[in-house]
N, C-alpha and C positions, 0 to 999 in steps of 0.2 A: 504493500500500500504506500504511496508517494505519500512523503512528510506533509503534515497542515499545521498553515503559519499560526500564529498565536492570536486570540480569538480577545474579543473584550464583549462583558456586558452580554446580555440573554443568550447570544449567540456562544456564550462558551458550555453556558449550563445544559443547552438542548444537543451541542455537535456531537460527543460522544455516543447519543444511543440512535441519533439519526443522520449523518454522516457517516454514508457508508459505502464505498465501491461496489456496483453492481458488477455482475457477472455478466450480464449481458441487456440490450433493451431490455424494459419490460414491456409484459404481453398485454396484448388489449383484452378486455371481458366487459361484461355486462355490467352494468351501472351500478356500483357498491352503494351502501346504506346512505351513506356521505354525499353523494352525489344525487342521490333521488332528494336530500333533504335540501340541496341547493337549488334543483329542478323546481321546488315548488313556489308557486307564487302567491306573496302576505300582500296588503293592501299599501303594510307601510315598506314595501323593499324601495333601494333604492336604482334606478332605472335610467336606463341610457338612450334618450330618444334619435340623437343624432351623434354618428363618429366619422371624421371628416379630417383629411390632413388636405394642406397643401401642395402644390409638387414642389421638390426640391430644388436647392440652387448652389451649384461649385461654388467654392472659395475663391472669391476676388474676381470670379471668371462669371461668373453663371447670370441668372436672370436676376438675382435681387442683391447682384454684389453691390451697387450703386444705391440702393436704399434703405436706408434706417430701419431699424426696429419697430419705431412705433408707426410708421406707412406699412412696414410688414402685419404689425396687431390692427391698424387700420382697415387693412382690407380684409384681412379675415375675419375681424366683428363685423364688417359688411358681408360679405358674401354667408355666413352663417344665418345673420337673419336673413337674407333673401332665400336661402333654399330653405329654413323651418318654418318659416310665416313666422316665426317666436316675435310676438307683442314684446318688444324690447323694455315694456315699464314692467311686467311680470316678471323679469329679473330678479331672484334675492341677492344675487351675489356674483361675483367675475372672481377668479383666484387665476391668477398670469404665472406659468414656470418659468421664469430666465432664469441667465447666471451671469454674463459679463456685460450687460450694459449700463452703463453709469445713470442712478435715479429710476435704475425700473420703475416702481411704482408711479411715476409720475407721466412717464410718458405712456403707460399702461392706463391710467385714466385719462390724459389725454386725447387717446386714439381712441376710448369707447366712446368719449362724449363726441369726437368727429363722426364718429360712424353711427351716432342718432340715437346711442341709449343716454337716457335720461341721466340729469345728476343725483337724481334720489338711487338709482343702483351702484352700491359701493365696489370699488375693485379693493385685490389685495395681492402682491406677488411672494411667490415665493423661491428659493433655493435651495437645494438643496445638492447643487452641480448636477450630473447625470439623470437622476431622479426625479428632477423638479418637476417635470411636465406628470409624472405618477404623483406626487407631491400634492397639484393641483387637483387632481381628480380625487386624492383621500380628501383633502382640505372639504371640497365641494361634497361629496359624500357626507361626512363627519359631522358639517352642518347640518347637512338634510336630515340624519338620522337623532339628531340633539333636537331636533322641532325645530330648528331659530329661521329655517330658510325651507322652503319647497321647489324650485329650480334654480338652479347654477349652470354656470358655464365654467368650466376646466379648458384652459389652454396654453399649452407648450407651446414658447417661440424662442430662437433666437437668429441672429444676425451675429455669423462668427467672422464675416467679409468685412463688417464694421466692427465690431467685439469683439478683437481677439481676445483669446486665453490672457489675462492680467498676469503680471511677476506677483504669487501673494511673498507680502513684506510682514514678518516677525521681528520681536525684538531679540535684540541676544537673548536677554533674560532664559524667555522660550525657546528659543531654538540651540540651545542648550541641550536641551531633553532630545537622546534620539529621536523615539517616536515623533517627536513634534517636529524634528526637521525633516525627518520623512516625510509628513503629510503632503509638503509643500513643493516636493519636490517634482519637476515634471513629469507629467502621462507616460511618456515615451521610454523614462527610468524604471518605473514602476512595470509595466510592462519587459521590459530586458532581466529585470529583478526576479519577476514571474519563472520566461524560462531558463534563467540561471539556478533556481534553486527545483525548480520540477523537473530538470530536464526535458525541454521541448523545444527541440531544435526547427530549426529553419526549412527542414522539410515537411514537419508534420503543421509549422504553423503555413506554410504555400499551399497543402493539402487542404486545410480550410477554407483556407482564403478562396481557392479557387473554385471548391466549391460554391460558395457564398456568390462569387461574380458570374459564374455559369447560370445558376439559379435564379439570379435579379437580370440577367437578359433573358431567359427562357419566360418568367412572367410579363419582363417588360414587351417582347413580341408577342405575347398572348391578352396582352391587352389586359391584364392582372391589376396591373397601380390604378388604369385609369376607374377604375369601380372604388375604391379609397380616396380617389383626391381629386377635392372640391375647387375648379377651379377660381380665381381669384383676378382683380384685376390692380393693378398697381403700376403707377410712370407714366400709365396708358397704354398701358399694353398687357394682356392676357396673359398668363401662368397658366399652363396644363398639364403641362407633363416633364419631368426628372431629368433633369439635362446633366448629370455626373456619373451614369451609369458608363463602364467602359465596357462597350463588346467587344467580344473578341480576344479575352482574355485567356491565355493558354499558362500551363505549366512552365513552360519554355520562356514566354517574356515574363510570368513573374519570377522565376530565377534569376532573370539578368538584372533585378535590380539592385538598387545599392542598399547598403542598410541606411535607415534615416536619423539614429541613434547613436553615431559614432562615439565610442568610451567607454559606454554603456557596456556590461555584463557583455554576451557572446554576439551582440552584432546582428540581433535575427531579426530585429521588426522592422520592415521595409513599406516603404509607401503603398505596397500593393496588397500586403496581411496586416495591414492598421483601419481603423476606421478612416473614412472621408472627414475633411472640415467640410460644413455647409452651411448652407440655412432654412426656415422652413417654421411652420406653424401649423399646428394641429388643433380640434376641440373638439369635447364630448359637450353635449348638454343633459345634464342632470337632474332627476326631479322624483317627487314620490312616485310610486306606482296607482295610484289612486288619485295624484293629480293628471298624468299621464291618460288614466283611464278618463277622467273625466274629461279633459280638454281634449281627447281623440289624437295624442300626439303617436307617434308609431314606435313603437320598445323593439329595441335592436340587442339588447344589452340589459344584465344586469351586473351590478357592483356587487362583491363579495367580500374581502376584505386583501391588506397588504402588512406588510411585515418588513420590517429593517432589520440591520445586525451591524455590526461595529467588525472589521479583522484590524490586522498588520498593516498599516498605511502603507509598507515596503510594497508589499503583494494586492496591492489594493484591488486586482481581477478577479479574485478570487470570491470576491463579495459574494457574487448568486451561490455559492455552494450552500451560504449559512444563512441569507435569505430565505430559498426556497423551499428546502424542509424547515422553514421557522412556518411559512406562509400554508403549506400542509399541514404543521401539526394544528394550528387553532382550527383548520375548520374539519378534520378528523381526515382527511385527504391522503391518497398516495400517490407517486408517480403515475402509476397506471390507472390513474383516475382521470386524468388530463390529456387530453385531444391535442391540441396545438401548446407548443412553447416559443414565446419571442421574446428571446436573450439578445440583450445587446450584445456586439460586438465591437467592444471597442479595439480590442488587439488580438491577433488569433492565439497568441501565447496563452493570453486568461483564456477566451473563448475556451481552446482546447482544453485545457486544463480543465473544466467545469464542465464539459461535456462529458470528460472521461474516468472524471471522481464521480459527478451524479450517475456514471453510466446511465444516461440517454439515449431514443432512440433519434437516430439525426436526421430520418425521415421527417419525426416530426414537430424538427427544431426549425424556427425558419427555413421553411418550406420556397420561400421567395426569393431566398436572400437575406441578409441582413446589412447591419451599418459598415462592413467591411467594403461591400458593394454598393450601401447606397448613401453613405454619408451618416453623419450626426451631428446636427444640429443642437448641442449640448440639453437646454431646454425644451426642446420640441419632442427627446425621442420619447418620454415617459408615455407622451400621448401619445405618439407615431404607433409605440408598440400597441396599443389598448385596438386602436383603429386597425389595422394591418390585420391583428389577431380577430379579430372580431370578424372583420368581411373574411379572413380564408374558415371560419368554424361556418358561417352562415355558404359559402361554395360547399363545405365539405358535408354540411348538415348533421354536424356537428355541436359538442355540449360545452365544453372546459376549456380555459384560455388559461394556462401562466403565463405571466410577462415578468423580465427580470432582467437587471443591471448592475454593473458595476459602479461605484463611485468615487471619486476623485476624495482625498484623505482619509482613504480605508474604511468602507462602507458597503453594501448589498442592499437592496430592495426588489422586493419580490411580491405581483397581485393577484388575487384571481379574478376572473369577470364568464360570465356565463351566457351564452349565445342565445335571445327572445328572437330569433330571426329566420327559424328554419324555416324549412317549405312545409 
């Protein structure tokens, strides 16, 4: 069994009896007790009428390298209320997942009040780095199930073409402390870090990788994204469809590349097994299932619940190991309870690495691709994943979504959500 990094907080008291390498996928079966008690529906669950991303945009290069943030949250509070009909005063609430733009919150109410909801509907953003757009959708959830609120809108954005990644600045004081100058230290170490201590070299992370890029072309020629993302209009001009996908990507050119991490550990994560920089905006609209019913909104979705865990900020990839059996055991859940999985992908080193402690089946792990092929828009993915996984259970006619992530200062998050959408 491959060494696990040092654990902090809940995540250490649950890993030892549920942390544990499979022997192989598990098997599919019939709907466990657990799962028929998710299947049914209370008047107070909380429900997902609309889930909807953007199309994506390259770094510096793409369709919205030239525009802001909050022209990015602008158009998508637009185009959201034009495809729900959603009476934008029936709003309780707006919760924004960014991470690098200076005064989120500000420009995040700014661009709601352009795009015509009213000032009595508060916004509030959150971070939480990779998670934040998951973040948003508990935040909104949380409310609704406290009574304080009956719809929300949850939405991940960001703008990494304008917000790059920040240098975070500690004092000496703190960074003093290993762990704490670990936290801070860049993605691209922490990843080198990964397969330096798992062993997982440079062919088994290109083997992902290229999975992932074969995958996200084979759905993008089948016309896959376009049923997930709502187009948008922004500069004056239309956004429809993912302009960072590379086809045509072989075993062959991604060997040839260079590593992108020079110094770093063994040299293995290259621009083409890392995730994409990009940008992009996703939302769910959230509400009771009894307001739902009432107002005739259409439940695509139901919210379940989600789970964080603390690791070794070294190893920060490793997050979804101790996420996802955390996010199993509250609701009685096994692997082979769950239909679709949409694990981020920030680097194939974690990737891998999480694929092959949970032994997973990789059928049916990102199915389409993931952020290796199609970018990550730091903010945006929590929700990309919710959206993504939602529409392949509702093609597959399927029940159970995990979604899960790594996080930047040693972190995991991990959801489940449940598909109202079959045929």
């Amino acid at each position: 069994m491959l060494a696990t990094p040092t654990l902090t907080g809940a995540a250490r008291r649950i890993a030892p009896t549920l942390v544990q390498r499979a022997a192989g996928p598990a098997r599919r079966h019939a709907h466990s007790a657990a799962v028929e008690k998710l299947l049914q529906k209370n008047k107070d669950d909380v429900v997902i009428t609309f889930a909807k991303r953007t199309a994506m945009g390259r770094y510096k290069k793409g369709q919205y390298a030239n525009h802001s943030i909050d022209e990015l949250l602008h158009s998508t509070f637009r185009a959201t209320l034009e495809a729900t009909g959603l009476e934008p005063s029936t709003i309780d609430d707006i919760v924004v997942g960014t991470c690098h733009p200076p005064s989120p919150l500000y420009v995040s109410r700014a661009a709601a009040l352009a795009a015509g909801i009213p000032e009595t509907v508060p916004v509030q953003t959150v971070n939480r780095l990779c998670s934040s757009g998951l973040m948003a959708i508990r935040t909104v959830a949380n409310t609704i199930i406290a009574g304080e609120a009956e719809i929300g809108l949850a939405v991940g954005a960001e703008s990494m073409s304008q917000n790059p990644r920040p240098t975070p600045q500690i004092s000496e004081t703190v960074s003093g402390n290993a762990q704490a100058h670990d936290c801070i230290e860049p993605m691209g170490w922490t990843s080198e870090m990964v397969a330096e201590q798992f062993q997982i070299g440079r062919a088994k992370q290109d083997a992902y990788a290229l999975r992932s890029h074969q995958r996200a072309e084979r759905a993008l020629h089948a016309g896959i994204f376009a049923e997930e993302i709502m187009p948008i209009r922004i500069g004056g001009t239309q956004a429809t469809a993912d302009d960072m996908i590379r086809t045509g990507t072989t075993a062959e050119s991604l060997a040839k590349l260079k590593p992108a991490f020079m110094g770093w550990g063994g040299e293995h994560s290259t621009a083409g097994n890392s995730s994409g920089i990009g940008d992009g905006a996703a939302v769910c609209v959230l509400m009771r299932r009894e307001t739902a019913l009432r107002t005739g909104a259409r439940i695509v979705g139901k919210w379940v619940g989600c789970a964080v865990a603390g690791v070794e900020p070294r190893y920060m990839g490793v997050g979804p190991v101790y996420a996802i059996p955390k996010v199993l055991a509250q609701h009685g859940l096994t692997q082979a309870d769950v239909d679709i999985w949409e694990i981020n992908e920030a680097f194939a080193s974690q990737f891998a690495y999480c694929m092959e402690q949970l032994g997973l089946d990789p059928e049916r792990v990102n199915p389409n691709g993931g952020a290796i092929a199609l970018t990550h828009p730091l903010g945006m993915t929590g929700v990309r994943l919710a959206v993504t996984g939602l529409h392949e259970l509702q093609r597959r006619n399927e029940d159970v979504l995990c979604t899960s992530m790594c996080i930047g200062s040693g972190m995991g998050a991990a959801a489940i959500f449940v598909n109202e959408a079959k045929h």
